[in-house]
N, C-alpha and C positions, 0 to 999 in steps of 0.2 A: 874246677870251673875254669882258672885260667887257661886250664890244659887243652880245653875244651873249646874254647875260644880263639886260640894258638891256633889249634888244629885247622879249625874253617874258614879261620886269613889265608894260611897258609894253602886251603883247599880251594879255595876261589881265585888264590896267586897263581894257581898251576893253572887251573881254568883259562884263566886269563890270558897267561901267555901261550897256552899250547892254543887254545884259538884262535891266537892271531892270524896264523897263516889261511886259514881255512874262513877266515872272513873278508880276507881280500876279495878287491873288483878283479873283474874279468883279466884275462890275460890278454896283450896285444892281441896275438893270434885271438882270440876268441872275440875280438872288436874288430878286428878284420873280415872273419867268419863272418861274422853279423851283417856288417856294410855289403859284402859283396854277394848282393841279390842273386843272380843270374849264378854263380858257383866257377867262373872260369881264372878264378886267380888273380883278377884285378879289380882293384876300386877306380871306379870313372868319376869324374867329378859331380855327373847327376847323381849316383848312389851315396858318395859322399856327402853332398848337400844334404841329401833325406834323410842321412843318417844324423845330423850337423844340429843339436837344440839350443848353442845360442846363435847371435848374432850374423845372418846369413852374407855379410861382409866378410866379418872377421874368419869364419869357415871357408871365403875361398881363397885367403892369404894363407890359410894352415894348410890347404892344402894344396898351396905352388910350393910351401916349405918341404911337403914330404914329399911332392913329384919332384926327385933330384935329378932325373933324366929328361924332364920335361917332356915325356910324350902324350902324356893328359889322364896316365891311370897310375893306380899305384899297385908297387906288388907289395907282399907280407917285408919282403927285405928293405923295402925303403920305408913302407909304414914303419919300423921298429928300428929305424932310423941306424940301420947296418949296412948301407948302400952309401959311400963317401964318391964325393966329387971330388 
């Protein structure tokens, strides 16, 4: 009986950690994907906005944070914040 009980801690332990990864949220690129409506490689600040569910202030300070170039879109390399000034 302990043996038995051992076993299916044990079998829910593995469970558990080998799911982790595979229950992760999206991946940057794939929230970038999403935002960028139109497919040309850049997030403008309208498609940003619309993609934005909280506070539509707060969303356009985040995103002067990720436009490092300040030209008013973002690419994947500065969304993923690999683009240094």
């Amino acid at each position: 009986m302990k043996r038995s009980i051992c076993l299916i801690v044990l079998g829910a332990l593995l469970v558990t950690l080998t799911a982790g990864p595979l229950m992760a949220g999206p991946s940057m690129a794939e929230m970038f994907k999403a935002m960028d409506k139109n497919s040309d490689g850049k997030v403008t600040v309208a498609e940003f906005m619309a993609a934005c569910k909280q506070d539509k202030e707060k969303c356009s300070g985040d995103f002067s944070w990720y436009d490092r170039n300040r030209d008013g879109a973002l690419t994947l390399p500065e969304f993923e914040g690999k683009v240094k000034n």
